[in-house]
DRENPA-868106 format. One record per residue (C-alpha): x, y, z; residue in three letters; residue number from 1. Coordinates in steps of 0.1 Angstrom, whole numbers, plus 5000, padded with zeros to 4 digits. Layout:
REM DRENPA-868106
> X | Y | Z | ALA | NUM
...
//
This chain:
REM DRENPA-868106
> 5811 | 8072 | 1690 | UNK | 1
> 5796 | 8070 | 1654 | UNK | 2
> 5802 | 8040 | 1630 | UNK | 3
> 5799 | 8041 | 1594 | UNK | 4
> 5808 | 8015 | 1565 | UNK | 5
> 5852 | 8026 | 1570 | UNK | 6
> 5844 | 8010 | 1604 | UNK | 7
> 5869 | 7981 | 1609 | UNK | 8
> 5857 | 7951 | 1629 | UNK | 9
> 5878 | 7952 | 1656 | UNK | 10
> 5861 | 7985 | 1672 | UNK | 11
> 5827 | 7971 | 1664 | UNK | 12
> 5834 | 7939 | 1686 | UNK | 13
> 5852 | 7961 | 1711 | UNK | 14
> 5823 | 7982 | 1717 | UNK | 15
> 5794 | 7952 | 1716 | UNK | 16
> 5819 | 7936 | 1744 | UNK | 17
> 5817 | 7971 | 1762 | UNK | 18
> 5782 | 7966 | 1757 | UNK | 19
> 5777 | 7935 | 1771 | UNK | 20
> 5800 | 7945 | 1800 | UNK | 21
> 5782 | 7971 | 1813 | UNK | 22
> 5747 | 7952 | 1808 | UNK | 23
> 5761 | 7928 | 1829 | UNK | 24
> 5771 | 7951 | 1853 | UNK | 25
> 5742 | 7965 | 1849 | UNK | 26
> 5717 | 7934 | 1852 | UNK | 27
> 5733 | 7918 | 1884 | UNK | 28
> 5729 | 7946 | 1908 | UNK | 29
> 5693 | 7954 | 1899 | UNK | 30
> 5680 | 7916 | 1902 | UNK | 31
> 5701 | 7915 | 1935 | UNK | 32
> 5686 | 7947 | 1949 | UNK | 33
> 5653 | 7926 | 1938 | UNK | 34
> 5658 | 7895 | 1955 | UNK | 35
> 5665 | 7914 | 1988 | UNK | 36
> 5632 | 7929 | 1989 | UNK | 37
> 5615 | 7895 | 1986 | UNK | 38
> 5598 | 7876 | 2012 | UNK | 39
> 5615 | 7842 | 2027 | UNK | 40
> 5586 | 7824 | 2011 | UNK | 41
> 5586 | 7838 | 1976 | UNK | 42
> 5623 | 7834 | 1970 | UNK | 43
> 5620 | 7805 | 1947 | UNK | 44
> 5597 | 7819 | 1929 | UNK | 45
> 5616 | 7854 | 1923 | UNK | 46
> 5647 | 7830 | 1917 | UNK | 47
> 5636 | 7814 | 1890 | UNK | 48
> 5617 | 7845 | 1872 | UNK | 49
> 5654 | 7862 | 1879 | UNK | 50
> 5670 | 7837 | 1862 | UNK | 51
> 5648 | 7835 | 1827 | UNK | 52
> 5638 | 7870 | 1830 | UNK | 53
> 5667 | 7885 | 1808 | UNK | 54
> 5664 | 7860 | 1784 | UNK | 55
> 5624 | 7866 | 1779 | UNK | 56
> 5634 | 7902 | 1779 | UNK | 57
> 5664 | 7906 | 1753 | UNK | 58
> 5646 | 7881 | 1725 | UNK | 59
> 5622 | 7906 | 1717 | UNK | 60
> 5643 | 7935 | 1724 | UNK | 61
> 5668 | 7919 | 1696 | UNK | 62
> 5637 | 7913 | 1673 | UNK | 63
> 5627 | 7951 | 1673 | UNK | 64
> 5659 | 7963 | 1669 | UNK | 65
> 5660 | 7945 | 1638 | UNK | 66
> 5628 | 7955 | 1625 | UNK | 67
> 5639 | 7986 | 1632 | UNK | 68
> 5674 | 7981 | 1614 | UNK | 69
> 5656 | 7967 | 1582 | UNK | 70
> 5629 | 7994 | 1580 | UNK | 71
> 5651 | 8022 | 1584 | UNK | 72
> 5673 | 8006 | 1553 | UNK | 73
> 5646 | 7998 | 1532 | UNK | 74
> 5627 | 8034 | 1538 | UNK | 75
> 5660 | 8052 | 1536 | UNK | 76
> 5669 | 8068 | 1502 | UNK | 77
> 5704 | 8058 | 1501 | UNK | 78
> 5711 | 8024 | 1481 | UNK | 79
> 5732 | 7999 | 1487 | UNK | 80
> 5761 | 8000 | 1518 | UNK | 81
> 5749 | 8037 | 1522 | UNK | 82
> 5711 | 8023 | 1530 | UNK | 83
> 5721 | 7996 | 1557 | UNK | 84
> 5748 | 8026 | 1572 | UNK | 85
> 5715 | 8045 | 1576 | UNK | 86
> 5694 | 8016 | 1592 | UNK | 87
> 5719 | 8008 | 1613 | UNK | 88
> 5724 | 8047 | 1628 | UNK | 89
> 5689 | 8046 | 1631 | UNK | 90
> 5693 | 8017 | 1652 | UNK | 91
> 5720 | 8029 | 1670 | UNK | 92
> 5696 | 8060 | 1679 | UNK | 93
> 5672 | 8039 | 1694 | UNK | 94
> 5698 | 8023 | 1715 | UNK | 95
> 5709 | 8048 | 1732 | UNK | 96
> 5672 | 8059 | 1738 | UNK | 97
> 5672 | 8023 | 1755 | UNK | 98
> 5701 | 8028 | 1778 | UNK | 99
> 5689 | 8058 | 1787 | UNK | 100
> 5664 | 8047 | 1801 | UNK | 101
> 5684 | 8013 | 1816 | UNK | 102
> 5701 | 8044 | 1832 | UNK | 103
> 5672 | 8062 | 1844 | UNK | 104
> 5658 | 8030 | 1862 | UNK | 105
> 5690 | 8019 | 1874 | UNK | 106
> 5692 | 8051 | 1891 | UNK | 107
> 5656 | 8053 | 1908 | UNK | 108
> 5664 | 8019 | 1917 | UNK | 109
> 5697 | 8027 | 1936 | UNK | 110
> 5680 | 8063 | 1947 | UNK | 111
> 5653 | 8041 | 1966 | UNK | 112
> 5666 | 8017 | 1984 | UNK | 113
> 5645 | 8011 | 2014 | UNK | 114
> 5661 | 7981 | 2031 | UNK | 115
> 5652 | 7980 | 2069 | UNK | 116
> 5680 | 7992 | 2086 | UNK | 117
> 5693 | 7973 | 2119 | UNK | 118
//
């Protein structure tokens, strides 16, 4: 899926709620699969790093993705909608990079389960 300034609004939200969907369904597995692997004495600990992980996480990831957004328009030698189209498929680029490798961990994590079985 590409998007471009004839975009309409409507599929933008629809694929940020995608988004959102399948980082959720991405998120709560992995810090489940976490918390079963701690120790009976640490799980308060690991509960409350769980629980503000994310957060600490996605501010900066938001952050560089905009720094990323505004120096790709600004350095791109479009002007006007035709610069911010171009820092915002740069963006998109490194996205996908990041999911990628959301994927990639998700899968080692799943491939390596190694809960005691009983």
């Amino acid at each position: 899926m590409s998007f471009d300034s004839r975009t309409q609004i409507a599929v933008m939200l629809g694929a940020l709620i995608l988004f959102g969907v399948a980082m959720s369904l991405y998120l709560a597995p992995i810090l489940t699969l976490t918390m079963s692997h701690a120790e009976p004495d640490t799980i308060g600990i690991l509960s409350s790093v769980k629980a503000v992980l994310p957060s600490v996480i996605g501010m900066p990831g938001v952050g560089i993705f905009a720094v990323i957004c505004t120096y790709a328009s600004k350095t791109s030698l479009a002007v006007g909608p035709a610069a911010s189209e171009a820092g915002f498929h740069t963006t998109m680029y490194h996205v996908y990079i990041a999911l990628g490798v959301a994927a990639a961990c998700l899968l080692f994590a799943v491939l390596t389960n190694s809960r005691p079985r009983g």
